[in-house]
C-alpha positions, 0 to 999 in steps of 0.5 A, spaced: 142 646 186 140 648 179 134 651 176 130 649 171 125 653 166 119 652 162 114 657 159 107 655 158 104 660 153 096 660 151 093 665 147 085 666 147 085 670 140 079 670 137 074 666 141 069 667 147 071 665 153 065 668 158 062 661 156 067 656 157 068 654 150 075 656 149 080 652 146 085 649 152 090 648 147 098 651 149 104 651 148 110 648 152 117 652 150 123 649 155 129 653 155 133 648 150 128 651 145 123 644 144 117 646 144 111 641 147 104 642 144 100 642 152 093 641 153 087 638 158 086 631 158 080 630 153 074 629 156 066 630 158 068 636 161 073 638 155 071 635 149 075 636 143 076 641 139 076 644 146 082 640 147 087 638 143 088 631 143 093 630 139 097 634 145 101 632 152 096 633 158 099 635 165 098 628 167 102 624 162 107 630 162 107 627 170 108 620 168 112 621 163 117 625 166 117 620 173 118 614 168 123 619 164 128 621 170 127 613 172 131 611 165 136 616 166 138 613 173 137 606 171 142 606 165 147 610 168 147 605 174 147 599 168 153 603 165 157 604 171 157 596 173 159 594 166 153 592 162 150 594 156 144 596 154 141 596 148 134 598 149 128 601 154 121 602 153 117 604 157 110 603 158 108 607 164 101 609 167 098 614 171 092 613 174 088 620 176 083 618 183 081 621 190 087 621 194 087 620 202 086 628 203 079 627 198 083 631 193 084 629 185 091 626 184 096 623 181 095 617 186 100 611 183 104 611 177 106 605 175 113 604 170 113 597 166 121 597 163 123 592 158 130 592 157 134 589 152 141 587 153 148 585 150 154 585 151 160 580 155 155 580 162 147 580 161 145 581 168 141 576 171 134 577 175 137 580 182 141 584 178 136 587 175 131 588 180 137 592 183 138 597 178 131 598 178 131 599 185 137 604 185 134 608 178 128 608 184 131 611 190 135 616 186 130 618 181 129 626 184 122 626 180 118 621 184 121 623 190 118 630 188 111 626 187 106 624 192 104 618 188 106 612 189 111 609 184 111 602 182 117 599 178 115 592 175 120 590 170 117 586 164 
């Protein structure tokens, strides 16, 4: 077992916030040192300045950490059967609804890898879909969501 840590700092300073209008822009400190500008989804509800769009929302955090876990295990599974990759692109996508309890969810997720090979053995389709299929299986961050989670290599 191991713990992992992230403290998430906002600061009021000097606005009001009786009347709702106060930044929802934060700070994400990991316990390597990196820090992630945070902030709620830009909407209707919380238009900017109020948010902060240039920041991470919690929901493509979501996403990202599924798609970025799936990777990992994908390209170790790649490099324990003696190919070589040399590089993945994402472009994974969350989709926000009602789930089956009625509640807002992160309801399916999505992963869309592209993935460039070299090296003496380029895998073949089959070769592929079981490296996917193991990352998935393997991958503790969409075993911890209730999302479904799609892979759908490109």
């Amino acid at each position: 077992m191991s713990q992992h840590t992230a403290v998430i700092e906002w600061q009021r300073g000097d606005q009001p916030f009786s009347d709702n209008k106060y930044s929802r822009a934060h700070n994400w400190t990991f316990d390597g040192g990196a820090v992630v500008r945070g902030s709620s989804t830009p909407s209707a509800m919380i238009p900017p300045p109020l948010s902060d769009e240039t920041a991470v929302d919690p929901e493509e955090a979501l996403v990202a950490a599924v798609s970025s876990c799936h990777m990992m295990f994908f390209l170790a599974y790649a490099r324990k059967d003696g190919l070589v990759v040399d590089s993945y692109r994402d472009a994974a996508e969350g989709t926000l609804g009602k789930d089956e309890r009625g509640k807002m969810s992160i309801t399916d997720i999505v992963l869309r890898p592209a993935v460039s090979w070299s090296g003496d053995t380029v895998p073949d389709a089959v070769q592929i879909l079981d490296l996917h299929h193991r990352a998935h299986e393997a991958c503790y961050i969409g075993n911890s969501v209730r999302s479904t989670v799609t892979v759908e290599p490109q």
